[in-house]
C-alpha positions as CSV (number, residue, x, y, z in Angstrom):
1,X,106.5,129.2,123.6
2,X,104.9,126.7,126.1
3,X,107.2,124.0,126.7
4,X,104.2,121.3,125.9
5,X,103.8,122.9,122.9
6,X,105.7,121.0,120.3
7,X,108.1,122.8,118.1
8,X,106.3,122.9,114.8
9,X,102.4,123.3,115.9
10,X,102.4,126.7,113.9
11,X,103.6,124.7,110.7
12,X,100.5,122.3,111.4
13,X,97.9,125.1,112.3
14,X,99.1,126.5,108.5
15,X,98.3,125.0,105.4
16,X,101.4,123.3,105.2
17,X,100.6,120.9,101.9
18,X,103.2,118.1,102.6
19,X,102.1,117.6,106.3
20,X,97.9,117.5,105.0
21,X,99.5,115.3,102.8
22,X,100.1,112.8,105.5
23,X,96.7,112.6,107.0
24,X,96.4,110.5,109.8
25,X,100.5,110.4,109.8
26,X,100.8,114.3,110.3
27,X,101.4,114.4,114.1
28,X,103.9,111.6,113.3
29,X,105.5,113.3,111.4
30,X,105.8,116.6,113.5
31,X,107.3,114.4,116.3
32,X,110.1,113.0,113.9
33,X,110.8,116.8,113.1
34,X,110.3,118.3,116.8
35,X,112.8,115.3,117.6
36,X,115.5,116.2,114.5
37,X,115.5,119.8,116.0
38,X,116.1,118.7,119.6
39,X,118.9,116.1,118.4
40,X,120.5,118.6,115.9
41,X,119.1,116.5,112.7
42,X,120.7,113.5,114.7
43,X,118.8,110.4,112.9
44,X,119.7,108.1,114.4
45,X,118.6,109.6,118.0
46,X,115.0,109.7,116.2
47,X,114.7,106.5,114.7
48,X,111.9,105.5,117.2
49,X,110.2,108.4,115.5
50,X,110.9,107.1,111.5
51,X,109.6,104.0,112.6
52,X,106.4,105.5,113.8
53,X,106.3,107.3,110.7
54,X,106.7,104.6,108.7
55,X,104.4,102.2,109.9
56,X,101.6,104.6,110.0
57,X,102.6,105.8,106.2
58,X,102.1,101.9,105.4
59,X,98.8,101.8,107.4
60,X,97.6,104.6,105.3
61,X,98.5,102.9,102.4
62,X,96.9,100.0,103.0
63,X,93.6,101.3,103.8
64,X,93.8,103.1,100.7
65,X,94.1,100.0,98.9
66,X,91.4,98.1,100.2
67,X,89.0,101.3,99.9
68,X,90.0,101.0,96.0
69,X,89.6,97.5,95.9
70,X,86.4,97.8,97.7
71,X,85.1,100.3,94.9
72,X,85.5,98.4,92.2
C-alpha cells in the first residue's frame, strides 16, 4: 500500500453504510480510525481526531436543523 494512502480508503471506496452515514464527517472519521490503528486503539493519543469528529457531527446536525426549520 502507498504510504499516503490512508489505512481504510478501501472501506470508504465500498459501500460501507455507517461511514455514507456520516456525510461530510466520513473522512473524519477515517482519520480517527487510521489513527486508533497506528496508536493500537490508544484513545487518548487520537483525541485531536474525536474532537474533529465531533464538531463536524454537530455541524451536520445543525444544518440539518435549520434545513427542517427552513421547510416548514
Amino acid at each position: 500500500m502507498d504510504p499516503q494512502t490512508p489505512l481504510h480508503k478501501n472501506d470508504a471506496d465500498e459501500e460501507d453504510d455507517n461511514v455514507k452515514q456520516l456525510q461530510q464527517c466520513s473522512s473524519i472519521y477515517l482519520l480517527l480510525q487510521d489513527c486508533l490503528v497506528n496508536s493500537n486503539r490508544n484513545w487518548k493519543a487520537c483525541q485531536k481526531e474525536v474532537q474533529d469528529l465531533k464538531a463536524c457531527n454537530e455541524r451536520r446536525q445543525q444544518l440539518v436543523e435549520r434545513n427542517k426549520d427552513g421547510k416548514n
